[in-house]
N, C-alpha and C positions, 0 to 999 in steps of 0.2 A: 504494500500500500504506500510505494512512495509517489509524494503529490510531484517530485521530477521527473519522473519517468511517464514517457510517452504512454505505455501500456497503462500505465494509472487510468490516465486519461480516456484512452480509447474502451476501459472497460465498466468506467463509470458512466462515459454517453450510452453504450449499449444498453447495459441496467435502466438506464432512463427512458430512452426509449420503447425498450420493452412494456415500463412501469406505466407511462403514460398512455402506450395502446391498449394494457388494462383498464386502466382508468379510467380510460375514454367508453371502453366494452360495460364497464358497468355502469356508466353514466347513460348507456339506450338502453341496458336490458334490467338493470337493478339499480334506479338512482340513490336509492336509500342505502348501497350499500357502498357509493363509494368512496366515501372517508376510510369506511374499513380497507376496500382495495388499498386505498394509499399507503396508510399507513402499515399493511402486509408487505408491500412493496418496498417500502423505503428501509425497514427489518430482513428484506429478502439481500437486499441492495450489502447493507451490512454483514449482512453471512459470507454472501458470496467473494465480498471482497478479502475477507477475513482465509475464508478460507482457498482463495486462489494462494494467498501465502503458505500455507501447508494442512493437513490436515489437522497436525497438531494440535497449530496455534487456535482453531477451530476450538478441537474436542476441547481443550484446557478451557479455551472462553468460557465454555458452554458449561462446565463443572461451577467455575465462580460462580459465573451467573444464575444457576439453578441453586446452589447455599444461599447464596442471596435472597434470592428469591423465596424459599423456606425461612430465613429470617424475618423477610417482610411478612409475609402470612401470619405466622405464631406473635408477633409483634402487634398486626393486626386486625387481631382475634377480641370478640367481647370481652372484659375481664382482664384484662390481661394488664399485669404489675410489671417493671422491671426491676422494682426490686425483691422480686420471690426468688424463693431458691433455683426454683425448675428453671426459672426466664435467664436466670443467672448462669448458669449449669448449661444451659442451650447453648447462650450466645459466645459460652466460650469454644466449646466444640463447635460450632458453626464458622465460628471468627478463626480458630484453629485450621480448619478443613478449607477456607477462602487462602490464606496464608500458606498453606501445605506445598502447591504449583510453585509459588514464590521462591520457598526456602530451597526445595527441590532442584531446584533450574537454576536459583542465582545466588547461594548461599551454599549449598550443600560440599562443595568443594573446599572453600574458605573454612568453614566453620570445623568440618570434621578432620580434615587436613593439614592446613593453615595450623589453625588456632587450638585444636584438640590433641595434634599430631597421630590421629588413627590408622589415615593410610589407606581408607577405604576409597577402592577403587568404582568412581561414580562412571556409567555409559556418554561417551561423546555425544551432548547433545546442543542444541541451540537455544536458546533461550524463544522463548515467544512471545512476536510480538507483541508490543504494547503490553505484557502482563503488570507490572507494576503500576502504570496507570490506572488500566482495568481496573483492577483488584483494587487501590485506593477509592475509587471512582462509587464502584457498588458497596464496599464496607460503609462508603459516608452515606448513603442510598439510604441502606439498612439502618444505619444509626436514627438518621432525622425520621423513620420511620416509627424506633421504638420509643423518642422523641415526642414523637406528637402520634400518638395510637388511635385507631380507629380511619385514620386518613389512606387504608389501602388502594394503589391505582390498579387500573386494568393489566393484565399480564399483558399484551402486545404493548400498551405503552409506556410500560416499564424494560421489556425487550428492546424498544426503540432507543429506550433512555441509553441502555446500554450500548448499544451497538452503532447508534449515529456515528455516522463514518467518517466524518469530518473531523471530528476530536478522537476516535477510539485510540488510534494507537498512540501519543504523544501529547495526550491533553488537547484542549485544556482538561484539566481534571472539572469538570463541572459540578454542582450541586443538586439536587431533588429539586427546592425551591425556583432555582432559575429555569432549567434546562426541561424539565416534565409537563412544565402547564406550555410549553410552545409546540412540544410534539402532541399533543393531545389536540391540537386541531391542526394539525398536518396537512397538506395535500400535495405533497413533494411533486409541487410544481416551480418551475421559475416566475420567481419575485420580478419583475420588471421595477416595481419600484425602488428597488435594492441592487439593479446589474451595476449601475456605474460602479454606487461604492463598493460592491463585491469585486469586479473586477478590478479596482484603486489595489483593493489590498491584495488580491491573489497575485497581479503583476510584482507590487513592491516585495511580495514575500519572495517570488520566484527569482527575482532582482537579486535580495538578500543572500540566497541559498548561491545560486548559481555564480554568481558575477563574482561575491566575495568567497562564500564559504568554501566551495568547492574547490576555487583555486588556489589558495589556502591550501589544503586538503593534500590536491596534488602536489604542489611544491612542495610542502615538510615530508614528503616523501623521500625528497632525495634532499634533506637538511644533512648534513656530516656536524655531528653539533659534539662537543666536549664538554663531558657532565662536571670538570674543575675549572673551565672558565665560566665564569657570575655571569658574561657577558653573553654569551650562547644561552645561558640557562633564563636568565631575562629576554630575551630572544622569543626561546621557544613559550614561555609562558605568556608573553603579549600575542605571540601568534595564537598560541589554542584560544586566548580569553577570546579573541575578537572571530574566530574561527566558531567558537561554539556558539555565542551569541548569534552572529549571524546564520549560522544553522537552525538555530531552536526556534529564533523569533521569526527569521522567514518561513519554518513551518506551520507557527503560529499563525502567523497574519493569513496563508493558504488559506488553514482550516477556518479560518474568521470571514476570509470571503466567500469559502463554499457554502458557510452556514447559513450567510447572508442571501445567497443565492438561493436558497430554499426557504428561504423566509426566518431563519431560525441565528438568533444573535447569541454567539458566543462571544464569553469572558474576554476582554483583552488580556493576553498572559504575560506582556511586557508594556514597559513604559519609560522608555529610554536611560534603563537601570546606569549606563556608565557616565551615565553626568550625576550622578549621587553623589554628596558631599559627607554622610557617615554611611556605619553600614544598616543601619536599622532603614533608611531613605533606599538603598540599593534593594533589600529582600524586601521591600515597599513595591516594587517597581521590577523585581524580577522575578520569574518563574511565578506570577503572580497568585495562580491558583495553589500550588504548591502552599505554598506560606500558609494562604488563609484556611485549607485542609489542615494542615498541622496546629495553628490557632486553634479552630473547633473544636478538632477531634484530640487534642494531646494537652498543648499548655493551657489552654482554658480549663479543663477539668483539670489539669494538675494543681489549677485556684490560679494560673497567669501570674501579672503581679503583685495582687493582692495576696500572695503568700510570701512568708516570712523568707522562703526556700524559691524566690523566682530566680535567681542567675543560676541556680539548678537545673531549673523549668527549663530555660531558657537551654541552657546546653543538652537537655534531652529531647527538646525538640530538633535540635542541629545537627544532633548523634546520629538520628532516626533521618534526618533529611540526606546525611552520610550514606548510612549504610542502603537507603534507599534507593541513591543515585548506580549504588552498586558494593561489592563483594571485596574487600581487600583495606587492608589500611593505609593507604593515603587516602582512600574515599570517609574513613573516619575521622582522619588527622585535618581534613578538608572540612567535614562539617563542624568540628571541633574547633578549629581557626576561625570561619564562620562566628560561632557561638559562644565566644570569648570577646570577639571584634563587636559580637550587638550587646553583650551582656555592659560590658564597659561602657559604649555610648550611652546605657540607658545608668549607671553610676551617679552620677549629676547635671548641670545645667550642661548644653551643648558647649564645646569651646568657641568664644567670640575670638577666632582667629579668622584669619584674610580667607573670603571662601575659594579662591582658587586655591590655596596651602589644605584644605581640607576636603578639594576633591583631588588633589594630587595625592595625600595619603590613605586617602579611600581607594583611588583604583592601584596604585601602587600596593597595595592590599591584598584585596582582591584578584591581582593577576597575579603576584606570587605563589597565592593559596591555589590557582590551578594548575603550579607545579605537583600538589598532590595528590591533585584530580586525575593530571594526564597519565605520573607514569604509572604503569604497575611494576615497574621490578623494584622490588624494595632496598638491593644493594647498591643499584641505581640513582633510587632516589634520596639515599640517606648520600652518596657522593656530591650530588645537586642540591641539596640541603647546606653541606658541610661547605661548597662553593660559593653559595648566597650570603652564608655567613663569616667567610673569613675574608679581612681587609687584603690578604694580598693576591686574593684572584680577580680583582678590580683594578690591577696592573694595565699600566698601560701600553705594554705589548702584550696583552690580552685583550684590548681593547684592539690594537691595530689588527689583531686577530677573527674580529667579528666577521669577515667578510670573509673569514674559507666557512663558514655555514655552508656558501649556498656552491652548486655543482661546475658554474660557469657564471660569465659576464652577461649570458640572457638571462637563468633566473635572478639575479641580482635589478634587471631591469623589471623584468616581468613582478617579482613583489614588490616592486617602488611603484607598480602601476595599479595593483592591487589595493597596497595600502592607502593610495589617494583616492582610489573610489569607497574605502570604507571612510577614511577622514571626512569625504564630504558626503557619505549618508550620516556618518556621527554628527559632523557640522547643521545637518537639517536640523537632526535631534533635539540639537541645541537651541538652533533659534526656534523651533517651534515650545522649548523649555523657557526661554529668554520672554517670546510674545506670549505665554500661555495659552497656548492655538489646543486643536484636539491633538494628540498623540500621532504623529508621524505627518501633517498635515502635511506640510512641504513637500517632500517626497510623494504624496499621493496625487499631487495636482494633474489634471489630465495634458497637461504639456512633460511635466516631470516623469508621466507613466509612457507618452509616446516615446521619449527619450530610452526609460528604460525599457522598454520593448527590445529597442535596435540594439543598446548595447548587450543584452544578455543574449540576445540571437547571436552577435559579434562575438561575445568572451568567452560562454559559456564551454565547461570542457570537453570534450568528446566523449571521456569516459565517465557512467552513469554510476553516480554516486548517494549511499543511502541515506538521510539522517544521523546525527549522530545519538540523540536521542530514542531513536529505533533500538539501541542498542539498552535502556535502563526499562 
């Protein structure tokens, strides 16, 4: 289900197609019934795309969402307390058995391995898609269900909740509340009222991904980087932060147009998070569903910070945003750096320092910390650690050194060309931060979209490249 690849495309118009000659069929021979068409339609639309990626990722879907779905039921049953024993006793083997896929696929190695030293030998397998999404996605489902009891939806529009294709695999993580009352009058049809701005954001996303990330992507492929120069190691860490961003948010903005295009408005999941000035303002404005999932569902009931015990709170929400993003410790030491960096800003009043000194030590921050994101080998990254940290790999024939990174005197051109097309989508960012416009407004103008049209046709790689976010 990658929204860059051609075949995405050509097999979400077929689906459509298909959907709307039903549609149409039950509109002369069953008028009364074709909301229902639709709405089967648009849940068939999601299987099918689900499962052109493997069977798998299917069956697994199809396990969460059916525990899920027994939790919504027993939750929205007459009678029914959550704090009795049985309700109690349920939701933990329910929430156990959602969580089971997860551990399985993306922990089971790490934990018994890693961390246990067992040794047990786990089957090659792939991780499927979008499961950690998923699974967040319907645990919160269920929650606001046992939440506010008695409010059971229909099973197809609760199927739908799950399976909308636009956000399924990579977010946004949506909520019950926003995302269930728009599918419930569905007619997966094209919004006309909604094409421009759908296609504003599906180009700028496609822009995003393409023009920056991907090329990105390819070139640190052939990076030659030294994990004891500071200056490589800051290198590649600037590279991945503006590499992932523009991967993640250009799939966002995608799924924000598509949504729009069916009439259906999702979450915006970013909001121009690297001109943040602390880091409570950055996890403001990034991975923005993420965040407010973990608010809800974790540090709110652990009392937020109204309890005596919040910079705890606060790091066990980060731990958990860690291991979530994935399996290994730098993804811990990542969300832990995180969750030290918000815990402090929230310590006392903001520092009245110059605010350009306090978005330079914000991202400055924050792109170090995806040195613990990127690597996984741990001998590696403790090398690349002990380089950031000692004054004399900051030498300055290490520094005159930066430029054997890259393979030749084109890529050396080639990411100067790069990084000025990310500088001047950052640059929109900004003025649309500076005029208080709506989020990415600049960039979306239909002169700025004709623009980017031609150049992503122009830059774009040849070789089709997935998400990076595909991968957690």
């Amino acid at each position: 289900m990658n929204f860059a690849s051609y075949d995405f495309w050509k097999l979400v118009f077929l689906c459509f197609i298909a959907s709307r000659l039903l549609i149409g069929l039950a509109r002369l021979v069953r008028p009364d019934r074709e909301i229902l068409v639709a709405k089967l339609s648009l849940a068939f639309t999601g299987l099918i795309l689900l499962g052109e990626e493997s069977a798998l990722t299917l069956i697994v879907f199809l396990w969460v969402v059916g525990l899920s779905w027994i939790g919504v039921l027993l939750a929205s049953r007459r009678g029914f307390s959550p704090d009795g024993w049985f309700s109690k006793l349920t939701f933990v083997i329910l929430l156990l058995g959602q969580l089971a896929p997860l551990f399985y696929y993306k922990y089971w190695d790490f934990v018994m391995n890693e961390w246990l030293g067992l040794n047990l030998k786990q089957p090659s397998v792939l991780i499927p898609m979008g499961l950690s999404f998923y699974t967040f996605q319907k645990i919160g489902f269920w929650i606001d269900t046992i939440r506010n009891p008695g409010s059971r939806p229909k099973f197809l529009d609760y199927l739908n909740f799950c399976s909308f294709f636009p956000q399924i695999v990579a977010g946004p993580i949506e909520k019950r509340g926003s995302l269930l009352p728009q599918l419930e009058n569905t007619r997966f049809r094209i919004h006309r009222e909604n094409l421009d701005t759908a296609l504003q954001w599906i180009v700028l996303g496609l822009a995003y991904k393409l023009i920056v990330a991907d090329n990105i992507g390819s070139l640190a492929r052939h990076f030659i980087l030294d994990p004891a120069n500071a200056w490589h190691v800051w290198f590649e860490s600037l590279a991945f932060g503006i590499r992932i961003y523009f991967d993640f948010a250009g799939y966002s903005f995608i799924a924000l147009g598509l949504g729009l295009l069916f009439g259906v408005r999702l979450t915006l999941n970013f909001r121009c998070p690297y001109w943040s000035t602390d880091l409570r303002e950055f996890w403001r404005n990034w991975h923005i569903t993420l965040g407010t999932w973990l608010r809800d569902y974790v540090y709110l009931p652990l009392g937020g910070r109204r309890s005596r015990y919040w910079i705890a709170n606060i790091l066990i929400v980060f731990l958990i945003s860690g291991i979530w993003h994935g399996a290994g410790w730098g993804f811990i030491i990542w969300g832990l750096l995180h969750g030290i960096g918000v815990a402090f800003c929230g310590l006392g009043k903001p520092l009245t320092i110059w605010a350009p000194l306090r978005w330079a030590v914000t991202f400055g921050y924050t792109t170090i910390a995806w040195l613990f994101f990127l690597e996984r080998d741990p001998h590696v990254l403790l090398d690349k650690a002990q380089a950031v940290l000692s004054p004399a790999s900051y030498s300055l024939a290490n520094f005159k050194n930066v430029a054997s990174v890259f393979a030749g005197p084109s890529d050396i051109a080639t990411t100067a060309l790069i990084f000025l097309f990310a500088s001047l989508f950052l640059g929109l960012e900004l003025l649309g931060v500076r005029q208080e416009t709506a989020a990415y407004h600049h960039a979306r103008r239909p002169v700025a979209c004709m623009i980017l049209v031609f150049l992503t046709i122009l830059l774009a790689p040849m070789e089709e490249s997935s998400f990076i976010y595909f991968n957690f």
